[in-house]
LUMKOLMI-979167 format. One record per residue (C-alpha): residue number from 1; residue in one letter; chain; x, z, y. Coordinates in Angstrom, 2 decimals, padded with zeros to 5 digits. Layout:
<recs>
+-----+--------+--------+---------+---------+---------+
| num | residu | chaine |      xx |      zz |      yy |
+-----+--------+--------+---------+---------+---------+
| NUM |      A |      A |       X |       Z |       Y |
...
+-----+--------+--------+---------+---------+---------+
</recs>
This chain:
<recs>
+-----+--------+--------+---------+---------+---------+
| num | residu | chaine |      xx |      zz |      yy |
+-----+--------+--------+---------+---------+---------+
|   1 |      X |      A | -015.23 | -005.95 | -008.80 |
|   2 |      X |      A | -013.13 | -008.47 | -007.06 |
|   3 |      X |      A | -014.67 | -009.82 | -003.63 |
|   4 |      X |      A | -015.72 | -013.93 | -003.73 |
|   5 |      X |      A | -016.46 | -016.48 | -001.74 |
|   6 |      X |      A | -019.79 | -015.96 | -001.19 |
|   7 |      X |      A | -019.15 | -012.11 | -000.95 |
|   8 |      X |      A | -016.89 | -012.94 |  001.84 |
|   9 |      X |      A | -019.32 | -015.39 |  003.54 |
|  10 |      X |      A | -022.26 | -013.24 |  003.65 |
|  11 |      X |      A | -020.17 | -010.17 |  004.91 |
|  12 |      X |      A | -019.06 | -012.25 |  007.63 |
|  13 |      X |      A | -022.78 | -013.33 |  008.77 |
|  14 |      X |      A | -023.29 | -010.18 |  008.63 |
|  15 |      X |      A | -020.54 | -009.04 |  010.39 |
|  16 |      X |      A | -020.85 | -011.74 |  013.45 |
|  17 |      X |      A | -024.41 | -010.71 |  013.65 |
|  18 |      X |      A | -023.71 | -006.98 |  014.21 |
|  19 |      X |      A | -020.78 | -008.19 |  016.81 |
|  20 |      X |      A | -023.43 | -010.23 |  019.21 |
|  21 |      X |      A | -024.62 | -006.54 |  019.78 |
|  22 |      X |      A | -022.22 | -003.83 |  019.44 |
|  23 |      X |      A | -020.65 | -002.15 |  022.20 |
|  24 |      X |      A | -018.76 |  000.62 |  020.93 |
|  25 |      X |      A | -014.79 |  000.05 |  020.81 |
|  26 |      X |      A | -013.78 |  001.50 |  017.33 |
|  27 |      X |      A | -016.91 | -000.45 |  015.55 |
|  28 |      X |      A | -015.94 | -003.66 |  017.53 |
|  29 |      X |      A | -012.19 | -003.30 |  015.85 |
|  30 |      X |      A | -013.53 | -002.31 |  012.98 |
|  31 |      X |      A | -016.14 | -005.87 |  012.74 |
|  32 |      X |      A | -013.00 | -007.66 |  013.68 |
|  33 |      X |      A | -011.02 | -006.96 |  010.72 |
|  34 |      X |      A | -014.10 | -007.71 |  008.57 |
|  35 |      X |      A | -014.58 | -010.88 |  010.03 |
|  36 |      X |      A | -011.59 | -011.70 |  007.83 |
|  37 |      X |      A | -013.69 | -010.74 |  004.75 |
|  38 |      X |      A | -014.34 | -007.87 |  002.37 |
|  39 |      X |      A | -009.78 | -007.80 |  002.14 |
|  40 |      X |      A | -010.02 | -007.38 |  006.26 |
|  41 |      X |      A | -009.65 | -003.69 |  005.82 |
|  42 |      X |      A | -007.27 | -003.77 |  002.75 |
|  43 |      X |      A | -005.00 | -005.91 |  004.94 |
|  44 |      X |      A | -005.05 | -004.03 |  008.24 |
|  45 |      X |      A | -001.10 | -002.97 |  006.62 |
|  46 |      X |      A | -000.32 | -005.95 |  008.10 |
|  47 |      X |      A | -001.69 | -005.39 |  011.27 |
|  48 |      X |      A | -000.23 | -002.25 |  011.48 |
|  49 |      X |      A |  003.43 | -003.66 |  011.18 |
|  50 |      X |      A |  002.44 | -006.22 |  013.42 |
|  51 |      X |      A |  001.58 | -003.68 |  016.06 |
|  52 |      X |      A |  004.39 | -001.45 |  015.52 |
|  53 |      X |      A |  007.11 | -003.39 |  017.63 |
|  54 |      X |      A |  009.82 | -000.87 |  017.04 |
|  55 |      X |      A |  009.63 |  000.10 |  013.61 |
|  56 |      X |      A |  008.74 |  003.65 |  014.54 |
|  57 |      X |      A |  005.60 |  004.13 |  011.67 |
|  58 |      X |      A |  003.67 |  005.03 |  014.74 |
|  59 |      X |      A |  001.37 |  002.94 |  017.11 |
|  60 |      X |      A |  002.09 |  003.95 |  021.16 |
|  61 |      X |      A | -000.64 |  003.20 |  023.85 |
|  62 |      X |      A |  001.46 | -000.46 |  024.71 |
|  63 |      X |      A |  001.57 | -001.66 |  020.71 |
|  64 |      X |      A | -002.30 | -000.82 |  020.14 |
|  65 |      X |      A | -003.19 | -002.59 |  023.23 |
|  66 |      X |      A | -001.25 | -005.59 |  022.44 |
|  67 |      X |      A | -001.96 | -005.53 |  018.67 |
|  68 |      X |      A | -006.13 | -005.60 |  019.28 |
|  69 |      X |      A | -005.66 | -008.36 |  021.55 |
|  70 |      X |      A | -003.91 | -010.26 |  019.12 |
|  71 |      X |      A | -007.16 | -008.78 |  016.97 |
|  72 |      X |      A | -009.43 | -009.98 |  019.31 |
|  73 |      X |      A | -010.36 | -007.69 |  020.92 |
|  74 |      X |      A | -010.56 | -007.83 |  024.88 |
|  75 |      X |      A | -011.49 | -004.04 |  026.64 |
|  76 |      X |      A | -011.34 | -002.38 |  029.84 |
|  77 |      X |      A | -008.93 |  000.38 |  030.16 |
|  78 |      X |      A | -011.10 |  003.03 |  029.82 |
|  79 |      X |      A | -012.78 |  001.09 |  026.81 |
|  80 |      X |      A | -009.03 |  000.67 |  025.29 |
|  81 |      X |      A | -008.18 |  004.65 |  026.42 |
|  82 |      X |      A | -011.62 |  005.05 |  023.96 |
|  83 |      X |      A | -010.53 |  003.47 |  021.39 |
|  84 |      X |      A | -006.62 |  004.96 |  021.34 |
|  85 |      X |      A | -008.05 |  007.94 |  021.92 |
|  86 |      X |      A | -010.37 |  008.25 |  018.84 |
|  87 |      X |      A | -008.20 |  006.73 |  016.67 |
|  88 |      X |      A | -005.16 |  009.02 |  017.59 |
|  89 |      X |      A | -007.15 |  011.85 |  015.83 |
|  90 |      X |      A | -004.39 |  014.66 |  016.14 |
|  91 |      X |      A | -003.77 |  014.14 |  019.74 |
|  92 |      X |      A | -000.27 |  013.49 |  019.24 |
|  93 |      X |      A | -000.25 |  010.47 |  021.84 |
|  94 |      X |      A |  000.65 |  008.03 |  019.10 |
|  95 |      X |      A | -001.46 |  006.62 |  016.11 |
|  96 |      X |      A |  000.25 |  007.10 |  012.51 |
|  97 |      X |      A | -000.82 |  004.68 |  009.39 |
|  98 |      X |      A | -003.04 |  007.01 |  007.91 |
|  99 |      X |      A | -005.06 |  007.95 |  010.91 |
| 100 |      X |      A | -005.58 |  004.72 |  011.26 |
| 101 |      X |      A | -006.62 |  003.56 |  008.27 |
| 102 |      X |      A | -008.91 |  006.85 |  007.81 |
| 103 |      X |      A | -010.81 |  005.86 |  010.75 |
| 104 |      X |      A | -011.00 |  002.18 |  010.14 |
| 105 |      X |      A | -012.74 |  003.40 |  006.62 |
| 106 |      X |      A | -014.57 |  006.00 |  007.50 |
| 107 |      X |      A | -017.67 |  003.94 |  008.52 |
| 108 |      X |      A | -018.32 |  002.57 |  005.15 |
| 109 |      X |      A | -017.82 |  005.45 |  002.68 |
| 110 |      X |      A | -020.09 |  008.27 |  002.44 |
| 111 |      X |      A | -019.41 |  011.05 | -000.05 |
| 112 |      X |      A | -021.21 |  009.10 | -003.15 |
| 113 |      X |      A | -019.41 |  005.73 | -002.71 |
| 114 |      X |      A | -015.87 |  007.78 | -002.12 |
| 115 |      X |      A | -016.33 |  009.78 | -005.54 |
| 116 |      X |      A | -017.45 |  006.14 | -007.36 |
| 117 |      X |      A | -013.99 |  004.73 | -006.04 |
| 118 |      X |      A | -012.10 |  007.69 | -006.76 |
| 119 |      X |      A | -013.80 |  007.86 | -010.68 |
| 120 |      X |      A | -012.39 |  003.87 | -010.61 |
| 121 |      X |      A | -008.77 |  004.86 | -009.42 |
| 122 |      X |      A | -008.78 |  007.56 | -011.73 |
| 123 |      X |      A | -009.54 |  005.55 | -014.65 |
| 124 |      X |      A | -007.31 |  002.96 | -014.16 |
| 125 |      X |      A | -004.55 |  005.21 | -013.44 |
| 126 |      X |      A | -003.55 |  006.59 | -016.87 |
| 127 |      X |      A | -000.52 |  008.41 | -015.84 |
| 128 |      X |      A | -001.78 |  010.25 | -012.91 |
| 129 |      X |      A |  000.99 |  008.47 | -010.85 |
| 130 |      X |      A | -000.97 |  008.03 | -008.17 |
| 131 |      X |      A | -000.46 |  003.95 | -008.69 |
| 132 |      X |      A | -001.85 |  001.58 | -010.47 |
| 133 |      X |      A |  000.64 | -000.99 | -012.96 |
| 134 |      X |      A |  000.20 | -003.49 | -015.01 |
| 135 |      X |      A |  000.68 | -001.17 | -018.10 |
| 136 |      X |      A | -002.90 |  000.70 | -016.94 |
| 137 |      X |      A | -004.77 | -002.51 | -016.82 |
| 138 |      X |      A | -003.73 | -003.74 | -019.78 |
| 139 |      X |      A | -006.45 | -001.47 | -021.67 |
| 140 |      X |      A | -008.65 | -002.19 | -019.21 |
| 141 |      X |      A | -008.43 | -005.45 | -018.06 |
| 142 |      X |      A | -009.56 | -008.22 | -020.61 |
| 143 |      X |      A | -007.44 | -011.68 | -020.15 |
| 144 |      X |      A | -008.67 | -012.95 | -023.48 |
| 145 |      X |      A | -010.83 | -015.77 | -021.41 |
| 146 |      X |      A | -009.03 | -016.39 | -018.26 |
| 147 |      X |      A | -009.01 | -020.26 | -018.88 |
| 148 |      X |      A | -005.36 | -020.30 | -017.91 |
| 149 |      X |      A | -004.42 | -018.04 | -020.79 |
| 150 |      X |      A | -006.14 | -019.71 | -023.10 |
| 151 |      X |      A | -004.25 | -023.17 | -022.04 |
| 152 |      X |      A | -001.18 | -021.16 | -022.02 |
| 153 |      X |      A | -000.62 | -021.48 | -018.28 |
| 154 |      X |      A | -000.21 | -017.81 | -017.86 |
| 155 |      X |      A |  000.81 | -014.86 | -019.75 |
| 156 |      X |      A | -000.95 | -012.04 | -020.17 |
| 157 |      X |      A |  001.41 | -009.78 | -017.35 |
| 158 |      X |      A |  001.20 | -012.99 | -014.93 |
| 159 |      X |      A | -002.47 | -013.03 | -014.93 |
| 160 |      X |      A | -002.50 | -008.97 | -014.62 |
| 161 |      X |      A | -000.15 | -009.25 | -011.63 |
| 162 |      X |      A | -002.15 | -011.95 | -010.04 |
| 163 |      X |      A | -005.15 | -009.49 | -010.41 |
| 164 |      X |      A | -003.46 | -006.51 | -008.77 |
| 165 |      X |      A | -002.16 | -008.96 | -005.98 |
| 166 |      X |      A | -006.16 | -008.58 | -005.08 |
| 167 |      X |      A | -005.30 | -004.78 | -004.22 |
| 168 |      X |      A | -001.78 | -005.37 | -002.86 |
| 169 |      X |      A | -001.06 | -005.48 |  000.72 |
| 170 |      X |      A | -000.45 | -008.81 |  001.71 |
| 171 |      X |      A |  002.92 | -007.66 |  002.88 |
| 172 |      X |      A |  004.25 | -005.77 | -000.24 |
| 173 |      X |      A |  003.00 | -007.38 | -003.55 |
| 174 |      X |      A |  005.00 | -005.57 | -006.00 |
| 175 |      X |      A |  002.43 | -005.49 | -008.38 |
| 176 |      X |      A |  001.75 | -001.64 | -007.56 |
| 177 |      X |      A | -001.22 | -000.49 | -005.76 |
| 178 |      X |      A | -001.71 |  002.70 | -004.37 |
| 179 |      X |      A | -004.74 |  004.99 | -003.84 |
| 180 |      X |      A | -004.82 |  004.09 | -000.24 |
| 181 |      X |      A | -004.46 | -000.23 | -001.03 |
| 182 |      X |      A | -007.09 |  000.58 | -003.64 |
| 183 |      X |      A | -009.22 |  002.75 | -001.16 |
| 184 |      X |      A | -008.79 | -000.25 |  002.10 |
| 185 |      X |      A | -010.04 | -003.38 | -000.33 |
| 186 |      X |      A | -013.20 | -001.17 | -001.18 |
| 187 |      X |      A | -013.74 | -000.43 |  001.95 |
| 188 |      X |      A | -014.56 | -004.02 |  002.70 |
| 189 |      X |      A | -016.87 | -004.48 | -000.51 |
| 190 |      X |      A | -018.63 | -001.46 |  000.50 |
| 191 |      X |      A | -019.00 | -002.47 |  004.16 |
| 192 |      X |      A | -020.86 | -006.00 |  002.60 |
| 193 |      X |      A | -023.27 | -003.32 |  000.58 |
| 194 |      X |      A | -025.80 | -001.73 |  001.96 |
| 195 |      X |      A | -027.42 | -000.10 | -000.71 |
| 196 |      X |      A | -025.59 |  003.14 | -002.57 |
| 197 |      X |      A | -026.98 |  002.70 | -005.67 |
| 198 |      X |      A | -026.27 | -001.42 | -005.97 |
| 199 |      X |      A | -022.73 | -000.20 | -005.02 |
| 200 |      X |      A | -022.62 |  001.82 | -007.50 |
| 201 |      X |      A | -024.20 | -000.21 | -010.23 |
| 202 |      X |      A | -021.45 | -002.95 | -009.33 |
| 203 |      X |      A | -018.26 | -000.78 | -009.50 |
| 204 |      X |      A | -019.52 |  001.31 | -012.90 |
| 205 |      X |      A | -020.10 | -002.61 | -014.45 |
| 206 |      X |      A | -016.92 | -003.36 | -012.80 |
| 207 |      X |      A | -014.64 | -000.93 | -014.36 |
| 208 |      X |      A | -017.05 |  000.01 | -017.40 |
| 209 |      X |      A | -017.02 |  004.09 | -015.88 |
| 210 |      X |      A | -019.86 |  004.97 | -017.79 |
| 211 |      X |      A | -018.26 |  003.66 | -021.40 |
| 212 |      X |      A | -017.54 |  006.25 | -023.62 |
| 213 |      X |      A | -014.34 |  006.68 | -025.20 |
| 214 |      X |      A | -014.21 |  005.49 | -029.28 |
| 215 |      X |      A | -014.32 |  007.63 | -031.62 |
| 216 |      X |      A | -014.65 |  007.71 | -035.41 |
| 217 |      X |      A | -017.65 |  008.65 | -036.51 |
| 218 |      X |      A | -017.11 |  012.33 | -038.12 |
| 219 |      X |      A | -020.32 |  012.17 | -040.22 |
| 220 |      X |      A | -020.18 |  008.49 | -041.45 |
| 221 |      X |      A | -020.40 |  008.07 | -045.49 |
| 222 |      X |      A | -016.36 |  007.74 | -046.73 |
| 223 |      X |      A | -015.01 |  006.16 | -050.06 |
| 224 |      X |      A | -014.65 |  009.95 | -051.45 |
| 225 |      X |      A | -017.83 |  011.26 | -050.07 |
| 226 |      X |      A | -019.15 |  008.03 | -051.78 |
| 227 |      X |      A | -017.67 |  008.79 | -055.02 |
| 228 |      X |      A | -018.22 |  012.58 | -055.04 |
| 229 |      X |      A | -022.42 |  011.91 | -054.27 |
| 230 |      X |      A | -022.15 |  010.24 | -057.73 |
| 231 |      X |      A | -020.60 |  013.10 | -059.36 |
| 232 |      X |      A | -017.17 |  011.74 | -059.57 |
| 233 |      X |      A | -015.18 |  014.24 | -058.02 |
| 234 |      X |      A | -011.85 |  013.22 | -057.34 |
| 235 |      X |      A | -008.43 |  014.23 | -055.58 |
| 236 |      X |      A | -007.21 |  010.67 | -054.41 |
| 237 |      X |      A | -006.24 |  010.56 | -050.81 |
| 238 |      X |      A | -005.71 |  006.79 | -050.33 |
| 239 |      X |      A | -008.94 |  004.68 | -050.94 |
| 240 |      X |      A | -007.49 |  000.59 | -049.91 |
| 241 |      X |      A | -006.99 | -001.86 | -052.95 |
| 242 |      X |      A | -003.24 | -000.99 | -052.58 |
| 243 |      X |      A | -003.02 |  002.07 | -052.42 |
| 244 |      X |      A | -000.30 |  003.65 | -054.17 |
| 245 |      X |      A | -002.93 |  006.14 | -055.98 |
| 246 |      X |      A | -005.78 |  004.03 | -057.01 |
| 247 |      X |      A | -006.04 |  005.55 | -060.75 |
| 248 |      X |      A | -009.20 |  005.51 | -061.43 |
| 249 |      X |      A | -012.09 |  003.49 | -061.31 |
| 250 |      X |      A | -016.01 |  003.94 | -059.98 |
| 251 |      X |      A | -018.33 |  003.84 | -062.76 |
| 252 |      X |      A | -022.14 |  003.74 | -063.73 |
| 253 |      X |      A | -023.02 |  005.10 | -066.65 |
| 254 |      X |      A | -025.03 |  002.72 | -068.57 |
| 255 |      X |      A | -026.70 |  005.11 | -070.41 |
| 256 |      X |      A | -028.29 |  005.96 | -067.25 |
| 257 |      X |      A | -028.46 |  003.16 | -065.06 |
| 258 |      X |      A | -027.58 |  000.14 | -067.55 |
| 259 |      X |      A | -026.10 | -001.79 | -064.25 |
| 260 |      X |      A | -022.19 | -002.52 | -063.98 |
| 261 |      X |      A | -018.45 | -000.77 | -064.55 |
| 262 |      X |      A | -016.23 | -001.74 | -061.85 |
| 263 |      X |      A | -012.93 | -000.93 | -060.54 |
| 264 |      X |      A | -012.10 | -000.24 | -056.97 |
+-----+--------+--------+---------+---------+---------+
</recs>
């Protein structure tokens, strides 16, 4: 489930609607980024680099202000102490990536709609790497009747790695996406959805989680169960046209039935 155009636009009604009215700090940041669209959350990487003047992986009091400015976002001080404050959920006096990003999701996943992303991710990736390549879509991932392949624009791996630029921070597309990528660009498709169960619905149709694996079918008729039925018992292992054992042929008596004698 990849967010589109008119995803994006009605998010953002939505989103400027809830903004003429909201008052509390953290939600106003939060509307801000979705503003962008449903990848607002997804890329709030960026914005985290952006903030984080000297490189440290950590947001102090003076980056945050100056970053939600740059957001948008125009608070008091105790309104921006708030907002630090909450997102700097250890206390430590400084905001790391993944408190951030915890917080800026946390609005729009409930326990159902975390598990339905997590049985997605956990699909996809194969190898338990805790990333997602181009070698776990290709299963997955059907480029058959992307119009570009079939003109020969694109290969197959060029259209994949388009498709996981979707997931990839804006800032690192190396055709990798990790759990917490993954996690960010859902965040924004499940802020747009108000309804568990549609959400649900769209990500199962999405990534086909409810498909069951093939399998051969353990009690379906086989040449040799056909043969031995008929009272031709046989030994033969290999039943194709060419197969190096084919001595012998399936026949109808025609004392009995009076129909045909042919080989297989």
């Amino acid at each position: 489930m990849v967010s589109t155009a008119r995803h994006d636009k009605e998010l953002k009604e939505k989103v400027n609607a809830q903004l003429r009215t909201c008052t509390d700090p953290v939600e106003i940041i939060k509307l801000k980024c979705l503003q962008r669209g449903a990848a607002g959350i997804k890329n709030i990487g960026v914005r985290f680099r952006i903030m984080d003047d000297d490189k440290s992986e950590k947001i102090s009091m003076p980056e945050f202000k100056k970053g939600i400015a740059e957001l948008g976002c125009h608070f008091s001080a105790g309104e921006l102490k708030s907002a630090f404050e909450a997102f700097d959920s250890d206390k430590s006096g400084s905001i790391d990536y993944n408190e951030f990003l915890m917080k800026l999701q946390e609005s729009y996943y409930n326990e159902k709609r975390k598990a339905i992303v997590e049985k997605a991710f956990q699909k996809l990736d194969k190898d338990n790497s805790g990333k997602i390549t181009i070698d776990d879509l290709k299963d997955v991932f059907d480029v058959s009747c992307h119009p570009k392949y079939i003109s020969g624009e694109m290969t197959k791996e060029q259209i994949l790695t388009q498709f996981l630029y979707n997931f990839d921070s804006p800032s690192n597309k190396d055709g990798i996406v990790t759990r917490e990528e993954f996690f960010s660009y859902y965040a924004g498709i499940s802020a747009s959805i108000d309804s568990d169960a549609y959400f649900a619905l769209t990500m199962e149709k999405a990534w086909r989680l409810n498909e069951r694996p093939k399998t051969s079918n353990s009690k379906g008729y086989k040449p040799k169960d056909l043969m031995e039925s008929l009272g031709h018992k046989t030994s033969r292992k290999d039943f194709s046209r060419g197969g190096t054992d084919l001595q012998c042929s399936l026949k109808v008596g025609q004392d009995k039935l009076g129909v045909y004698h042919r080989d297989i």
